[in-house]
C-alpha positions in Angstrom: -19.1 152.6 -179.1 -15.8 152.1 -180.9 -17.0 151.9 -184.7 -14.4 149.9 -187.0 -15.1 149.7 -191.0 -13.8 146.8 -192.4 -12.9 147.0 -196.6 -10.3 143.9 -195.8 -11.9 140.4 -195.0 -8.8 139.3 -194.0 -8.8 141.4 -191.3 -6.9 139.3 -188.4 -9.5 140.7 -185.6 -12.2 138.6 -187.5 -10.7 135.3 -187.6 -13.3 133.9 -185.0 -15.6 134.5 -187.8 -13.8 132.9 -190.0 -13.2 129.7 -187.9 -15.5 129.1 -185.4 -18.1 126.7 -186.6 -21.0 124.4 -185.9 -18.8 122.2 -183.1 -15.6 124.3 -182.6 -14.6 125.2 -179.0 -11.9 127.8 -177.9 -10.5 127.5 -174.7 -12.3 131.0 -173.5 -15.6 129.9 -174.3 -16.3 132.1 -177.1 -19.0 131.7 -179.6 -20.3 133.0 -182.7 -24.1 133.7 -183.1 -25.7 135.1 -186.4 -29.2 137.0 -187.4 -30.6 140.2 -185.7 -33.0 138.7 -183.5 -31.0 135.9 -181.7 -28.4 138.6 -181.5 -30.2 141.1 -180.0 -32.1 138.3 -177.8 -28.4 137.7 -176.4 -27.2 141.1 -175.7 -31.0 141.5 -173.7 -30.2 138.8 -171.6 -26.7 139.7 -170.8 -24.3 137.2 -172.7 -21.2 138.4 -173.1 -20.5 140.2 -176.6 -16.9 140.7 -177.6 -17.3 141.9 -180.8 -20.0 142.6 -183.5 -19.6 142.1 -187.3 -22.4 144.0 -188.6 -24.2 146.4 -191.1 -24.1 150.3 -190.6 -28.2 149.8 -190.9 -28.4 147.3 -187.7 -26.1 149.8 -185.7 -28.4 152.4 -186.3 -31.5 150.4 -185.5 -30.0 149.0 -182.0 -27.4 151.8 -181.3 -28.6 152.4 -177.4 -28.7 148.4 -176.5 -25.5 148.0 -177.9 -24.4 150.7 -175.7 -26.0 150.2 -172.7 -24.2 146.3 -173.3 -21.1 148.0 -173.6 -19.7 145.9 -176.5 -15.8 147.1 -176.9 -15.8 146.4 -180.6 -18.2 147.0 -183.5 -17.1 146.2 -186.7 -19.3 148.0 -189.8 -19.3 146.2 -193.1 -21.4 145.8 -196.4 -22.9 142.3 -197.0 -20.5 141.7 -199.4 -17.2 141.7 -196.9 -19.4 140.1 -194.2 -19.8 136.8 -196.7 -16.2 136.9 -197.9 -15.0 136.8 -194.2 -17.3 133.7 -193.6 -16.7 132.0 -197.2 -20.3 132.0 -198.1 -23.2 134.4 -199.1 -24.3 135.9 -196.0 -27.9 137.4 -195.8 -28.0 138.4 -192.2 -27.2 142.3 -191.2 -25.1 140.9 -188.1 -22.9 138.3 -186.1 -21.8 138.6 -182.8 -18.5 136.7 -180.9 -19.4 136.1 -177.5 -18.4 134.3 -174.6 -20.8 131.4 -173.5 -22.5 131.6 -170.0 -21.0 129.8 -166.8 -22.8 126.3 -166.7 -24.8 125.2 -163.9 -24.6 122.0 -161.2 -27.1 119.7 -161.2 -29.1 120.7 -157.9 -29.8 124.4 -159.5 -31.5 123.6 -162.9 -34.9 123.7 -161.5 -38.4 122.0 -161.5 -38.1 120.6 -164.9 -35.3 119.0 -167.5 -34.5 117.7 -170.3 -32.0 115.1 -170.5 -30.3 114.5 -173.9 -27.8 111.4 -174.8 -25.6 112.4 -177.7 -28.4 114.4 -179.9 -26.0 114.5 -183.6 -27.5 117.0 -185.1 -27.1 120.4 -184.3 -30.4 121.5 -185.4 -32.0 119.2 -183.5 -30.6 120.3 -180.4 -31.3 124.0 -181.3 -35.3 123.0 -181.8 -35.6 121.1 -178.8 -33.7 124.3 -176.7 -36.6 126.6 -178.5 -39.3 124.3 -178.0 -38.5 124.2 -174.4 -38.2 128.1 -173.8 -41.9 127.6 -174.9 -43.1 125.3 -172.4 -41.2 127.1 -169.7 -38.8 124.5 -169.4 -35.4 125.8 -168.3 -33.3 123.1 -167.3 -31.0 121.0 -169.7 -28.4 118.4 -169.3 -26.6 117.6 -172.5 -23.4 115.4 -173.3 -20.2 117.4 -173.0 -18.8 115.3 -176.5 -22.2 116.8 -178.2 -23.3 119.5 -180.3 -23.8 122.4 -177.9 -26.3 124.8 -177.2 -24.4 127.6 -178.0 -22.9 126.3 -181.0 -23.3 128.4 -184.7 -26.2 126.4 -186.1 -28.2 125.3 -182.9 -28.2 129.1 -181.4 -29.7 129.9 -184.4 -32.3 127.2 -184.8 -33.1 127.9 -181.0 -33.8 131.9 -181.7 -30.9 132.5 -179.3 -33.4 131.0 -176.6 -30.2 129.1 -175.4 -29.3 131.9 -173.3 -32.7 131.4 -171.2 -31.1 127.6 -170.0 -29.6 126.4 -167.4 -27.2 124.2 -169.2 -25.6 121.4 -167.2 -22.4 119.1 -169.6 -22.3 115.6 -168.1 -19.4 113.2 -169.2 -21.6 110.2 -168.0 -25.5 109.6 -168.9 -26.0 106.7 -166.3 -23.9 108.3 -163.5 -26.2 111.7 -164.1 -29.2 110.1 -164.2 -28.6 108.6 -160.7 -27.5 112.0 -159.5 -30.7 113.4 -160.9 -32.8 110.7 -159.3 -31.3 111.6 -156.0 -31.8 115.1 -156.4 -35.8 113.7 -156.3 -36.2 113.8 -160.2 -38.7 111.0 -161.7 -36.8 110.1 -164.8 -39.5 109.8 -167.9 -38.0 108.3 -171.1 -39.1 108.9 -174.6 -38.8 105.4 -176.2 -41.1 102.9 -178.2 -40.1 100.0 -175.7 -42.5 97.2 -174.9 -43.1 98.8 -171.4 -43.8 102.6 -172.7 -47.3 104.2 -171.5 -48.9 105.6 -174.6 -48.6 109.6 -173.9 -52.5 110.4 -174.3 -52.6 107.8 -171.5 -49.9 109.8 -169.2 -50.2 111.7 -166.0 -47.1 114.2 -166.1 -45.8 113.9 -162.2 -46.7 116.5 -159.8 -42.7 117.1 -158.3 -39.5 117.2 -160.1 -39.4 115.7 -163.4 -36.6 114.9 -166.0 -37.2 114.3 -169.4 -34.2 112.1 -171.3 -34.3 111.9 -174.6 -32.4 109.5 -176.7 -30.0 109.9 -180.1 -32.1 110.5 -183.4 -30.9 107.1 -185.2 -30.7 104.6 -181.7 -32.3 106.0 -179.4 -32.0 105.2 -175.7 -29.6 102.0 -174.7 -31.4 99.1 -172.5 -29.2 100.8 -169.0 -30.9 104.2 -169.5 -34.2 102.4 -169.9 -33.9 100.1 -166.8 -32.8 103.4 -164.9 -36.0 105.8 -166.0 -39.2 105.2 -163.5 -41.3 106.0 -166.7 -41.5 105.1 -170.4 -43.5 107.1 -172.6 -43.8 106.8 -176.5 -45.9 108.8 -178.8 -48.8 106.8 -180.7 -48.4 106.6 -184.2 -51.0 106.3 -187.6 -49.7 102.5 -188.6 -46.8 102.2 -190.8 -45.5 105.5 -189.2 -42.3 104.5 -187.6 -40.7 107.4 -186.0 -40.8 111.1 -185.4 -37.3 113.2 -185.8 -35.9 114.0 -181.8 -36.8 117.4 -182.1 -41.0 117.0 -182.9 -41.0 114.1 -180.7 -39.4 116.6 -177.4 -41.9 119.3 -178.4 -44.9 117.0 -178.5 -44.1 115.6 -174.8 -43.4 118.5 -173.5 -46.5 120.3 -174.3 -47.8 116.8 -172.5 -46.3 117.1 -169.7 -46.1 121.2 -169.4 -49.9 121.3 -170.5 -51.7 118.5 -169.2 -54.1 119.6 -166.5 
């Protein structure tokens, strides 16, 4: 384990620290994931660590896994350098720049997905990702133009469970949903239409399932709607409107993952 202490936050090594935010993308693929657990959650399960920004106390806590991961460059600083190279106070003990997974085709994301349109809000997306490593839902099919799973804010609100996906980017919501559909997915919308089965009222399918879910301020467009075999919508105390995206996915899911 090459050990580097850093007194200079200026340091030119740490610039992906410095720059790689909520929605940035590099054209390697790297990342930048903060807090011990999601960290060590990645390095478990393999993701690619180029570098770690860290406290001398988290390298002694996690000193064989970051060995046995092989990480080529750890970088030892006080709390006080680590928030001067990312511009604001800094509570966490480390950060890690990694390299995001390989995404997967459509025909290998398993039983069950989630299908979101352009979610805005990356912790949004991050809640729904850790909501469905809960339910044992590993499939999910997101805009490429979106926030994405691996980005800053999302890894973090997802507890790193991003890694567990397998995360299909589609340029074109109708055209993938028609892909899905012949890959023997029933398409189940979330979506207070006219036509939407109240959920206590639901019987989850038995096969292949694909749960789309729609933007937190529109919602799903009339073409997605026409295009879903199902329409599901949450019932409501009166004068309740809406749910956020994220409580709304993580009620359903329980639904449909639960429901004998």
């Amino acid at each position: 384990m090459d050990i580097i202490r850093v007194f200079d936050p200026d340091l030119a090594t740490l610039e992906h620290y410095r720059t790689l935010r909520d929605n940035a993308v590099t054209a390697d693929a790297r990342f930048i994931a903060d807090g011990e657990k999601v960290v060590t959650l990645l390095l478990r399960e393999g993701i690619k660590a180029i570098s770690l920004l860290a406290t001398q106390t988290f390298y002694d806590q996690h000193r064989a896994l970051i060995e046995a991961c092989g990480v080529a460059h750890c970088y030892v600083a006080d709390k006080a350098i680590m928030s001067a190279v990312v511009g604001h106070k800094l509570f966490l003990s480390v950060m890690m720049e990694g390299r995001r997974p390989p995404l997967y085709a459509l025909d290998a994301l398993g039983e069950q997905v989630v299908v979101c349109d352009l979610i805005s809000r990356n912790e949004n997306l991050g809640a729904i990702v850790r909501t469905m490593a809960a339910m044992g839902v590993w499939g999910l099919v997101a805009p490429r133009r979106g926030p994405h799973p691996f980005g800053r804010r999302a890894l973090r609100v997802s507890m790193g469970y991003a890694a567990l996906m397998r995360t299909h980017l589609y340029e074109d919501l109708v055209q993938t949903l028609h892909m899905l559909r012949a890959l023997g997915y029933r398409l189940i919308a979330a979506e207070a239409a006219k036509r939407a089965t109240p959920l206590r009222r639901y019987t989850p399918p038995k096969g292949r399932w694909a749960l789309v879910l729609g933007n937190e301020d529109q919602g799903l467009d009339a073409a997605v709607l026409e295009l879903c075999d199902d329409v599901v919508a949450i019932e409501m105390h009166d004068g309740v409107k809406s749910l956020s995206v994220s409580m709304a996915a993580s009620i359903i899911l329980y639904q449909l993952t639960c429901k004998p």
